[in-house]
C-alpha positions in Angstrom: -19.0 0.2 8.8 -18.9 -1.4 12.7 -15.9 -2.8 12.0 -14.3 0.5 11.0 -11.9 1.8 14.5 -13.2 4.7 16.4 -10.5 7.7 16.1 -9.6 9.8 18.8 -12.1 12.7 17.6 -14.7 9.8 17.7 -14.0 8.8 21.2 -13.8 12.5 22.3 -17.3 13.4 20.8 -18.5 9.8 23.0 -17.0 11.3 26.1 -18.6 14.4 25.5 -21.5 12.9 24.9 -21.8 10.5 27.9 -20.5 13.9 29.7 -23.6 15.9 28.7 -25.7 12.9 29.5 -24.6 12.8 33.2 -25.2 16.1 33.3 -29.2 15.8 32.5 -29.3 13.0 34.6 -28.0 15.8 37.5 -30.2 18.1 35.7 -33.3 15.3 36.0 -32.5 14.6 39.1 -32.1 18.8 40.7 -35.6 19.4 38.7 -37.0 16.2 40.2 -36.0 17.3 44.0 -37.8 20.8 43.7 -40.4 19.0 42.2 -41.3 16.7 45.5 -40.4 19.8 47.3 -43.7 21.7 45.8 -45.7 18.3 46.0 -44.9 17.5 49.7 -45.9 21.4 50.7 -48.8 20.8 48.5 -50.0 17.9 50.0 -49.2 19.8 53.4 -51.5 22.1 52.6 -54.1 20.3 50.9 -54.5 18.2 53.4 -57.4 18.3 55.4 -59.6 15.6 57.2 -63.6 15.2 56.0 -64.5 14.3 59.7 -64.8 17.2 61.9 -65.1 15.5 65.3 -61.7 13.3 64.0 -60.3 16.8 63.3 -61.4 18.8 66.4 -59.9 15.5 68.3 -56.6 15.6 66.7 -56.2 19.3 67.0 -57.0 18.7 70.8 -54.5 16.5 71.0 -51.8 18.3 68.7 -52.7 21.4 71.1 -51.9 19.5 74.3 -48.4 17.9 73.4 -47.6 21.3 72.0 -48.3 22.5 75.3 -46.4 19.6 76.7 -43.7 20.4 74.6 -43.3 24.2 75.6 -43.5 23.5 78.9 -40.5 21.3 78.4 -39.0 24.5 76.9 -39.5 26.3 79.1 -37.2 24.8 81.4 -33.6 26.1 80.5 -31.0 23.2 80.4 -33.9 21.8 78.0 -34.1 24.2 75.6 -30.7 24.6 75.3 -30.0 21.1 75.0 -32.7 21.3 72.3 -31.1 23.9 70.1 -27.2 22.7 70.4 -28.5 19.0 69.5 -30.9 20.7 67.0 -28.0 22.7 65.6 -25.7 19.6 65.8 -28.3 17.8 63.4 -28.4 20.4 61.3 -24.7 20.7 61.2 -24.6 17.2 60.6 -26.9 17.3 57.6 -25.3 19.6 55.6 -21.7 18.0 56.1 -23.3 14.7 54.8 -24.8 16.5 51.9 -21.6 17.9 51.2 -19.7 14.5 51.9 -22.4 12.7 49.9 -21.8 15.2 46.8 -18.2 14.6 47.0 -18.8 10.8 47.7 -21.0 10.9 44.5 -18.6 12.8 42.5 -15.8 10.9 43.3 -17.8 7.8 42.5 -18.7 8.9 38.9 -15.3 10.3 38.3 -14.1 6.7 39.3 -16.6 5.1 36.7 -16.1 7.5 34.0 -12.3 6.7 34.5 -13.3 3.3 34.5 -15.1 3.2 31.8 -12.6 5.4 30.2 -9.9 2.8 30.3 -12.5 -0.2 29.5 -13.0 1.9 26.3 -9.2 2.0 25.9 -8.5 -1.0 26.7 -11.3 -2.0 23.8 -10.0 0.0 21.2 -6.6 -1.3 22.0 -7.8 -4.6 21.6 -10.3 -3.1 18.5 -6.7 -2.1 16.9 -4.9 -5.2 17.9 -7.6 -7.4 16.1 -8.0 -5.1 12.6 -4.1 -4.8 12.9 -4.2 -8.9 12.7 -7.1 -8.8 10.4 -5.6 -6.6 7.7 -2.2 -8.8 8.0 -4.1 -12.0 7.1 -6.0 -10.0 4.9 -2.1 -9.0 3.3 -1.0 -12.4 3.5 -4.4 -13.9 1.9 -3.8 -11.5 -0.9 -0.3 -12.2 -1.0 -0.6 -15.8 -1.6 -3.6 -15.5 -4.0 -1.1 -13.3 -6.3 1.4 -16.0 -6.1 -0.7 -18.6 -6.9 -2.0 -16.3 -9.3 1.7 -15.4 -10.5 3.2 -19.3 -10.8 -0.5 -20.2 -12.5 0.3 -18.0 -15.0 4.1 -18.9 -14.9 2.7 -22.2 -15.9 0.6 -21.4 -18.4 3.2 -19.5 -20.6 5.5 -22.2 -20.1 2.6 -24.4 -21.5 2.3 -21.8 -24.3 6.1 -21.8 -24.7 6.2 -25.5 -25.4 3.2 -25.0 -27.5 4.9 -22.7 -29.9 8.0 -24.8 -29.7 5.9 -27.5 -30.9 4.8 -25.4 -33.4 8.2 -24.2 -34.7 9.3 -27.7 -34.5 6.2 -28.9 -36.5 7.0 -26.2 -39.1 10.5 -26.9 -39.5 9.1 -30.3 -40.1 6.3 -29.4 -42.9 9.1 -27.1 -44.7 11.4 -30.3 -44.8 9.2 -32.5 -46.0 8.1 -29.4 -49.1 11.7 -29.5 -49.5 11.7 -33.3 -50.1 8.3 -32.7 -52.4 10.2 -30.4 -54.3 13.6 -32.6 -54.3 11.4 -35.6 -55.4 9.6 -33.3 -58.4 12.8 -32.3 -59.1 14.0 -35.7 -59.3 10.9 -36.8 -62.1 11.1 -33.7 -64.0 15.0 -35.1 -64.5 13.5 -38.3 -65.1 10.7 -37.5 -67.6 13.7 -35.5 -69.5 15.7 -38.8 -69.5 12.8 -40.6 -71.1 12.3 -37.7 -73.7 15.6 -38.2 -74.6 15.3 -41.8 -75.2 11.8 -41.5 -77.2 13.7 -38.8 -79.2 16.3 -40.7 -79.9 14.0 -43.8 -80.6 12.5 -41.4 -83.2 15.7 -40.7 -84.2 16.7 -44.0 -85.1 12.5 -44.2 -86.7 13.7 -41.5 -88.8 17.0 -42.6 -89.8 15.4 -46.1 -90.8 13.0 -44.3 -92.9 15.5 -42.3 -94.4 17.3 -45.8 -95.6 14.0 -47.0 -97.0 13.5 -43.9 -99.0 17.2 -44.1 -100.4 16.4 -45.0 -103.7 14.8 -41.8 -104.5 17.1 -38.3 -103.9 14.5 -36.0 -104.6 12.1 -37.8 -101.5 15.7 -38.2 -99.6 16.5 -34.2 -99.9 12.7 -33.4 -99.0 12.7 -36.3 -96.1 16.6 -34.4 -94.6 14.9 -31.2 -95.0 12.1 -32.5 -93.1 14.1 -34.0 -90.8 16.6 -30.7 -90.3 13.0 -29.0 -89.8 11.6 -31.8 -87.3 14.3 -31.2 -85.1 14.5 -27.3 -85.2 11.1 -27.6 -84.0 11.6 -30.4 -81.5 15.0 -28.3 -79.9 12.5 -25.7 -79.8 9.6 -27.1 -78.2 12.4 -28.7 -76.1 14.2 -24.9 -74.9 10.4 -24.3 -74.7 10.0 -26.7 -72.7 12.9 -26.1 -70.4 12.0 -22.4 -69.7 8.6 -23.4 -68.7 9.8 -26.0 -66.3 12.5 -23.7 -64.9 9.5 -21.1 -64.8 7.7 -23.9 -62.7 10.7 -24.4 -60.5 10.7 -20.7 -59.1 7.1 -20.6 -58.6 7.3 -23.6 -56.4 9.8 -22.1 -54.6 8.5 -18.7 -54.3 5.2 -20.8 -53.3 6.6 -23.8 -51.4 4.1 -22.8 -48.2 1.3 -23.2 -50.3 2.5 -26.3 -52.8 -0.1 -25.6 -55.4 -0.5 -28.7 -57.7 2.2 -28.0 -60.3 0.3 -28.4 -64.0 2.9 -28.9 -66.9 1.4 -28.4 -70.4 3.7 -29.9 -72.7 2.2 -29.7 -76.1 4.3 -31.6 -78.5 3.1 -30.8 -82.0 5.5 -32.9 -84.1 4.8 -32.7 -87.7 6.1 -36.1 -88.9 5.6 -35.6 -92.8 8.5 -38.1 -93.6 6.8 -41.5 -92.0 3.3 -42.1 -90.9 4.8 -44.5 -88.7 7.2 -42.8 -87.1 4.6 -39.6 -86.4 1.8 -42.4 -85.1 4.8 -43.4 -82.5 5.8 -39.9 -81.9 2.0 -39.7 -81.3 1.3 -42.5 -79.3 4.4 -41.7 -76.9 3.1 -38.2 -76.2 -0.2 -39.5 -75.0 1.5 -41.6 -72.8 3.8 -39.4 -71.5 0.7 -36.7 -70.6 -1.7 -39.5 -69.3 1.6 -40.5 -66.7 2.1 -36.6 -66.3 -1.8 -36.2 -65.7 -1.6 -38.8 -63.2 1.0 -37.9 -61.6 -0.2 -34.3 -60.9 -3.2 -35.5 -59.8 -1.8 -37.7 -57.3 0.4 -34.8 -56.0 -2.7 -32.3 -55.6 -4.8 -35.0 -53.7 -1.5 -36.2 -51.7 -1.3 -32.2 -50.9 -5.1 -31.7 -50.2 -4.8 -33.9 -47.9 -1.8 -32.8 -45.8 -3.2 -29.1 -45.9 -6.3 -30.4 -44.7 -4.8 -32.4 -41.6 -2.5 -29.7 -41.2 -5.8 -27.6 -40.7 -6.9 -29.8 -38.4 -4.1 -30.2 -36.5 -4.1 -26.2 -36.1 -7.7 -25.9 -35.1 -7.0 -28.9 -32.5 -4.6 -27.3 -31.1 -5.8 -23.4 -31.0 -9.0 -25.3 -29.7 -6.7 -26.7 -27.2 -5.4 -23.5 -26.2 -8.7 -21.8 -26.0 -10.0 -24.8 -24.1 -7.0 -24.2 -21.4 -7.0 -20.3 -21.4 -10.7 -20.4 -20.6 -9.8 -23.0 -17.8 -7.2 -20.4 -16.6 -9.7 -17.5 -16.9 -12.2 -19.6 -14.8 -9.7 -20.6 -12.0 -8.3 -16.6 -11.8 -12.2 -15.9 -11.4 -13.1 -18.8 -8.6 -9.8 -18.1 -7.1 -10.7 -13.8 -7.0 -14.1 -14.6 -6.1 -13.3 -17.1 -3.3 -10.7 -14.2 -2.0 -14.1 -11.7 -2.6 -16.2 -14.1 -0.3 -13.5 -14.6 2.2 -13.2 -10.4 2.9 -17.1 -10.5 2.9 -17.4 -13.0 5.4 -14.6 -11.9 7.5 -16.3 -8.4 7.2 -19.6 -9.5 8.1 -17.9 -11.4 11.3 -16.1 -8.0 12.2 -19.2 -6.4 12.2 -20.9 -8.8 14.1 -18.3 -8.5 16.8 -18.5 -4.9 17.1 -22.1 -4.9 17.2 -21.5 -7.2 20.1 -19.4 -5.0 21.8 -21.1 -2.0 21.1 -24.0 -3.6 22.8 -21.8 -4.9 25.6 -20.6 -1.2 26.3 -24.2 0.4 25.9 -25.3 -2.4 28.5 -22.7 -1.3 30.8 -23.3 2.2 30.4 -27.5 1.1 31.4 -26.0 -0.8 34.3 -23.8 2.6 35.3 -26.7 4.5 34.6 -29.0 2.5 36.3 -26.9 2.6 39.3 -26.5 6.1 39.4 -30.0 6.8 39.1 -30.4 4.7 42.4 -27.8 6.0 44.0 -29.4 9.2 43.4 -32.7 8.2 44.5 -30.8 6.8 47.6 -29.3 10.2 48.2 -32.8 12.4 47.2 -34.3 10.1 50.4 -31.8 11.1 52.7 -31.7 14.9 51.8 -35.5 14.4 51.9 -34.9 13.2 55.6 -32.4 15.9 55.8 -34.8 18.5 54.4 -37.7 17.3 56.7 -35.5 17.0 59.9 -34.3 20.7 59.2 -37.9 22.4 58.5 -39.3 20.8 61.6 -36.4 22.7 63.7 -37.0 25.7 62.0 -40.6 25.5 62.5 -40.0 24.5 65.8 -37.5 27.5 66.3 -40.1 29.7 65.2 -42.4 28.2 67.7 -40.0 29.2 70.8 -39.3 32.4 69.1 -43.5 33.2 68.6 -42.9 32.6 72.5 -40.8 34.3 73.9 -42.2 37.1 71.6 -45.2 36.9 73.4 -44.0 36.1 76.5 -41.9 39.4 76.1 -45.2 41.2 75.0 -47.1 40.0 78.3 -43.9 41.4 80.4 -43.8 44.5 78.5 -47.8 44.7 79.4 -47.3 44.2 82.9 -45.8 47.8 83.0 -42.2 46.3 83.6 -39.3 49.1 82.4 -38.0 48.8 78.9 -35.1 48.3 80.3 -35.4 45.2 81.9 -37.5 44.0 79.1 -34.0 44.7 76.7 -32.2 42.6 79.2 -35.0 39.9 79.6 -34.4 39.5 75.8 -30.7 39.4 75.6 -30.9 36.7 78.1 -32.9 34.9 75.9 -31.1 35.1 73.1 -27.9 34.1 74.7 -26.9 31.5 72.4 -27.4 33.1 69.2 -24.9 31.1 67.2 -26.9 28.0 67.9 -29.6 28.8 65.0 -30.2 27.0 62.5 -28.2 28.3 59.6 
């Protein structure tokens, strides 16, 4: 990404980039010079005038300061002056080409190290500002897992209490079965204490009938007999009795969680053969003892329906509760993560926009460098343009005095004059030899 901090290799490859492109800007500008170097000696040579008269005129004219000019020459102090200020020029021209190279070169080392450090000095600061980003980013992150951390802290402690609450409600439930099971414990000892005193009301039925039936032995052996049978069947509905509520007991407490609706079944068949009246009481007390029983039992189940089902709805309130608050925990991890998310995005995008800026900053300064360089270079083709003109007009014109004094040596040689002399005549005029243009 743009945010993302150039490495060395990076910044090496740049260099060598920018290097290459100064390069083919020299390149440009070398294939640009020899290519106004044809196109002047074109136009040199293409150049011609439509007019003839205009160009018979001007030749005229060009052939009369020529010969103004040579007979200038001709004169000695002249021509040498010509050629050592000539030669000076030239001179001159080359050691400001060279000192304009090394003027140039010295300039673009200068900006290169210039912008060399300005790209330092930016990554520096590039490095600085991620270094500061990523520790807010660290510290962002390290206070989003602490809130995260004590949020969750918080909400096991909630839990904590909950299941406390829980425990404590249990405990409380099992106390109260325990004081159920007391309390039926409690009536069963009761309804036995009323058995007893119906049994012994019978009794006392029986004995009464007994006395009535005195008189005759034979109905008073039959009634004991009856009575000795009565009560081996009543001690054994009785042990009967006794097992099944003992069997009773231990399923409640095997099953005290649950307290299912304890059913008795008593069935008290009591064969009263000896007195109607005494078996229609024994009757009538047994109905009454299961119609209290019946309603007794009934009242327990419904008293226990409806403690299971509150106890149901207290359990669903809460686990509703509970799913209620770890959804709300869920949701605030989420916002909190996603606001973190957001917050990296938009610092990101920022970064990014940033670099781009700067990026854009340094490619404008490398135009602005550019541009400058390319004037400078334009600058310096005009001068060695000059330069170059200055120096092909003294060489034309050296050719000119040298055409001359060729034929000027030809006309003495054709006057008969020794060789000799001619040899000397043309040393003389040669005596300043290291004056040429090099």
């Amino acid at each position: 990404s743009a945010s993302r901090v150039l490495t060395r290799e990076e910044l090496e490859a740049r260099e060598q980039a920018f290097k290459k492109e100064k390069e083919a800007i020299v390149d440009a500008v070398t294939k640009r010079k020899k290519v106004m170097k044809q196109k002047e000696m074109a136009r040199r040579n293409s150049e011609k005038l439509s007019d003839l008269e205009e160009a018979a005129q001007e030749r005229a004219q060009s052939l009369l300061q020529r010969a103004n000019a040579l007979r200038m020459e001709q004169e000695e102090e002249l021509k040498d002056m010509s050629k050592i200020i000539l030669n000076a020029k030239c001179h001159a021209i080359r050691d400001a080409q060279i000192l304009e190279k090394q003027l140039i070169q010295r300039e673009l080392d200068a900006e290169e190290r210039r912008l060399d450090q300005m790209m330092e000095v930016e990554r520096q600061k590039s490095i600085q500002r991620q270094e500061e980003l990523d520790r807010k980013r660290r510290e962002e992150r390290i206070r989003g897992r602490r809130h995260i951390v004590e949020q969750m802290e918080k909400n096991q402690e909630e839990r904590s209490l909950l299941m406390e609450q829980r425990e404590q409600e249990k405990e409380q439930m099992l106390g109260y079965m325990e004081q159920l099971q007391e309390e039926d414990l409690r009536d069963m000892e009761r309804r036995h204490q009323e058995k007893l005193k119906m049994q012994a009301e019978i009794k006392r039925i029986n004995d009464e009938n007994q006395k009535q039936k005195a008189e005759l032995l034979a109905q008073e052996k039959l009634a004991d007999q009856m009575v000795m049978e009565f009560t081996k069947k009543k001690m054994a509905r009785e042990a009967e009795f006794e097992a099944e509520q003992e069997r009773i007991r231990r399923e409640k407490e095997k099953e005290i969680t649950r307290l299912r609706a304890m059913q008795e079944k008593v069935q008290d068949y009591q064969a009263e053969q000896d007195a109607l009246r005494a078996k229609r009481n024994q009757e009538v007390a047994d109905r009454e003892w299961r119609r209290k029983e019946k309603e007794n039992a009934q009242k327990k189940m419904e008293t226990e329906a409806k403690l299971r089902s509150s106890r149901l709805e207290q359990v669903a309130f809460k686990e509703h509760s509970l799913a209620v608050q770890v959804q709300r925990d869920r949701d605030e991890f989420e916002r909190i993560l996603r606001a973190q998310r957001e917050q990296i995005e938009k610092e990101r995008l920022e970064e990014e926009k940033k670099a781009t800026g700067r990026l854009w900053h340094a490619n404008e300064l490398r135009r602005q460098v550019r541009e400058n360089q390319q004037k400078q270079v334009q600058d310096r083709i005009a001068t060695f343009e000059e330069g170059r003109r200055l120096k092909e007009e003294a060489q034309k014109r050296r050719e000119r005095i040298d055409g001359i004094k060729k034929k000027k040596m030809e006309e003495l040689r054709a006057t008969g004059l020794p060789e000799k002399y001619c040899i000397e005549a043309e040393r003389k005029a040669n005596i300043l030899p290291a004056a040429s243009v090099n």
